[in-house]
C-alpha positions in Angstrom: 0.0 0.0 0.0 1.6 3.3 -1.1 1.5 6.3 1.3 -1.1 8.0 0.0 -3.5 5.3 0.1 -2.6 4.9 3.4 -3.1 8.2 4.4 -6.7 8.0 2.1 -7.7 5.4 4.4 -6.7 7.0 8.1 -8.3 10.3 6.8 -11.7 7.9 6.2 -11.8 6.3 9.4 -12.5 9.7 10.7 -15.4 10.1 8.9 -19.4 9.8 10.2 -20.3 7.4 7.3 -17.1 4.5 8.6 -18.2 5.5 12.3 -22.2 4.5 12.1 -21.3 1.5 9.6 -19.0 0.2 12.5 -21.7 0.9 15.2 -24.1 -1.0 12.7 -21.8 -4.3 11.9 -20.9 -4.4 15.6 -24.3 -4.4 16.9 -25.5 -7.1 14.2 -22.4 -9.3 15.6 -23.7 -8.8 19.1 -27.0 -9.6 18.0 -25.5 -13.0 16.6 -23.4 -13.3 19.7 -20.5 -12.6 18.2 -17.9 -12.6 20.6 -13.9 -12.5 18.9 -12.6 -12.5 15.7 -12.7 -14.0 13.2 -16.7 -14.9 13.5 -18.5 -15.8 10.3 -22.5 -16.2 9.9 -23.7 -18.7 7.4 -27.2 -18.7 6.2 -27.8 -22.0 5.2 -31.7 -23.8 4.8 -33.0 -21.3 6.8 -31.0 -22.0 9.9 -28.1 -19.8 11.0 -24.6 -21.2 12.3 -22.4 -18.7 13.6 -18.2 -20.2 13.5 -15.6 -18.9 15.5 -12.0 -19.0 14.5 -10.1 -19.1 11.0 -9.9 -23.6 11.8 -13.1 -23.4 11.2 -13.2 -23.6 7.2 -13.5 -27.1 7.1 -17.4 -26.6 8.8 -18.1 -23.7 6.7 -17.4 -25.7 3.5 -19.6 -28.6 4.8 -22.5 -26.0 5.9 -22.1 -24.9 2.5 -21.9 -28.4 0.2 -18.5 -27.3 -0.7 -15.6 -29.6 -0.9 -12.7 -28.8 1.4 -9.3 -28.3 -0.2 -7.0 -27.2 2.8 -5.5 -24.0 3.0 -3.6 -24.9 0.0 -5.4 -26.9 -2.0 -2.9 -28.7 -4.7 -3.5 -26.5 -7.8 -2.0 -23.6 -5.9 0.9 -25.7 -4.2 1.1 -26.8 -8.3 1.9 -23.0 -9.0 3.7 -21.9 -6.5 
């Protein structure tokens, strides 16, 4: 990140717009009982499963019917 997007993005933070958004996501997390990060909400067949912690991909890709592929699944390790 150059300078001056860094200075872009401390002059933001300042703003009323960033301010109320983080009063608004905070207060949905607390409504989910968010309590750390990282916390992630799935919607999934009209249930909601709230994960706690970045070890919890392997859920979130079975919540979701996804296959899980590690955090670096093969065809990345091929390109790297």
């Amino acid at each position: 990140m150059s300078t001056a997007q860094a200075q872009y993005f401390l002059e933001k933070i300042t703003t009323e717009l960033v301010k109320n958004k983080l009063r608004e996501t905070t207060e949905a997390a607390c409504k989910y009982g968010a309590f750390g990060l990282p916390t992630t909400v799935a919607h999934v067949d009209g249930k909601i499963y709230m994960l706690f912690g970045s070890d919890r991909m392997e859920l979130l890709a079975y919540l979701l019917g996804e296959k899980w592929m590690g955090p670096a699944p093969p065809t990345l390790n091929a390109r790297l």
